[in-house]
C-alpha positions in Angstrom: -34.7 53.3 -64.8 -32.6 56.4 -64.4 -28.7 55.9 -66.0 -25.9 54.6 -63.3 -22.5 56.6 -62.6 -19.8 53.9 -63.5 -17.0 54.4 -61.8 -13.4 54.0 -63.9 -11.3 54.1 -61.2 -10.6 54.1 -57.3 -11.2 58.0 -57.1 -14.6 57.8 -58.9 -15.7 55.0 -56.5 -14.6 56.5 -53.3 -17.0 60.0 -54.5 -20.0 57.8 -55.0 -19.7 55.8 -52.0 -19.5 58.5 -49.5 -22.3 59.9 -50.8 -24.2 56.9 -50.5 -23.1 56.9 -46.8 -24.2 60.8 -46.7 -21.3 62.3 -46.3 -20.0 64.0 -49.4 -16.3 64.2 -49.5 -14.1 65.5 -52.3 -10.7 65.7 -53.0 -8.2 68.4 -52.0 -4.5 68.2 -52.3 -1.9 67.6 -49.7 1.1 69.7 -50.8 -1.2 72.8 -52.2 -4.1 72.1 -50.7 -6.3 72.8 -53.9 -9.9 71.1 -53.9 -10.5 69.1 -57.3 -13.2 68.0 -58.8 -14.0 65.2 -60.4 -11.5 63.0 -59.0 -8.4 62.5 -60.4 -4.9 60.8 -59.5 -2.9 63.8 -59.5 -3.6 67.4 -58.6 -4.6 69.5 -61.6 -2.9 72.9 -59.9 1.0 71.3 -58.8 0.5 67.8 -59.9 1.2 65.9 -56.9 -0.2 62.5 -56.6 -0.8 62.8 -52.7 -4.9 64.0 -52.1 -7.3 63.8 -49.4 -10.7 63.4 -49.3 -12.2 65.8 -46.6 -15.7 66.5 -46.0 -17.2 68.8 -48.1 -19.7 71.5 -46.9 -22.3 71.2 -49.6 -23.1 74.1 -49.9 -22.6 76.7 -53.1 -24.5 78.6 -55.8 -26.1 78.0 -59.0 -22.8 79.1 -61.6 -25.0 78.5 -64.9 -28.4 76.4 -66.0 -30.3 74.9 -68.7 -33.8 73.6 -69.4 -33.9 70.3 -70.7 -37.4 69.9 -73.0 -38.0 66.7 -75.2 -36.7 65.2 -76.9 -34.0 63.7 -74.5 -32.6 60.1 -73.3 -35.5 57.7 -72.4 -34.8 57.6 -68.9 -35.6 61.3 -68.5 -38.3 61.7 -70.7 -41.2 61.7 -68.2 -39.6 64.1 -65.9 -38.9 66.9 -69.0 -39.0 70.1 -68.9 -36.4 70.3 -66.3 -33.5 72.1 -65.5 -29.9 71.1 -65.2 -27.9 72.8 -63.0 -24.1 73.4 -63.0 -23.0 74.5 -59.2 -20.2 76.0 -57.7 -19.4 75.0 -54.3 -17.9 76.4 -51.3 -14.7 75.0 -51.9 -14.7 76.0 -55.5 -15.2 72.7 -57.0 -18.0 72.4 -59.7 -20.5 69.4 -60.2 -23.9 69.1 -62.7 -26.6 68.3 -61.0 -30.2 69.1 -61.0 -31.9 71.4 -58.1 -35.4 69.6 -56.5 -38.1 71.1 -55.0 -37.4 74.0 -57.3 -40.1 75.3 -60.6 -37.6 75.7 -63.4 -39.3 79.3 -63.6 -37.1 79.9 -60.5 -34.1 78.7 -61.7 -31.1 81.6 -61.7 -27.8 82.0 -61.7 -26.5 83.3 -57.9 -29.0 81.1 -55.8 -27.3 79.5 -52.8 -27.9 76.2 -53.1 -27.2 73.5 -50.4 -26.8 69.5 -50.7 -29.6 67.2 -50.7 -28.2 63.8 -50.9 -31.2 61.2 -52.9 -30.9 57.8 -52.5 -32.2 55.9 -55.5 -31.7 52.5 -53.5 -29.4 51.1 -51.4 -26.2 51.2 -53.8 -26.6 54.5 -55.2 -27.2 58.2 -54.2 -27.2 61.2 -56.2 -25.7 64.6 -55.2 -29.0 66.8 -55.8 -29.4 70.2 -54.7 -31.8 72.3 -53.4 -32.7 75.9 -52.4 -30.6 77.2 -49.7 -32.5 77.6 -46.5 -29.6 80.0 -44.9 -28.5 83.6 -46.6 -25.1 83.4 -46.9 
């Protein structure tokens, strides 16, 4: 059994339910409009408390990566090696992730990468990524 994102907090939940509901959304702030990421209460840039959640393109590049090999948590044991991937998106936002469909021999830092929303079941999805299939 894979680990579960606990959400702390209204923010958290509202990220992991509209991705269950495939459409990722992430926060961006009213008065400076600056996208933040993970959720948080008040803006990081001017600190005001008023943010939106707007639909997020899901689309960005591979910012930095690393192989995982053993020996690692117990959950992810039998899927080792495999890479983690830290992505940049569009809107400048950052999440950790992992990219499928891809041999960690072709992981690299610059690949467009696009969304590709997993459900594990019916409560929970995971934001994965995966090769982009348009040049930017």
């Amino acid at each position: 059994m894979i680990p579960r994102p606990e959400p702390t907090n209204a923010d958290d939940a509202r990220f992991w339910s509209a991705l269950r509901d495939g459409e990722p959304q992430i926060q961006r702030c009213a008065a400076c409009h600056a996208y933040g990421h993970p959720p948080t209460p008040v803006c990081a840039r001017c600190g005001e408390a008023d943010r939106q959640w707007v639909a997020s393109l899901g689309t960005g590049e591979v910012w930095s990566f690393t192989i995982i090999h053993p020996p690692t948590l117990p959950a992810f044991a039998d899927h080792t090696p495999y890479g983690a991937v830290v992505v940049r998106l569009d809107e400048g936002v950052f999440l950790v992730s992992a990219l499928v469909d891809c041999p960690i021999e072709d992981l690299a830092v610059g690949t467009r990468v696009e969304l590709a929303i997993t459900a594990v079941d019916e409560e929970l999805a995971l934001p994965l990524f995966r090769r982009s299939r348009e040049p930017r």
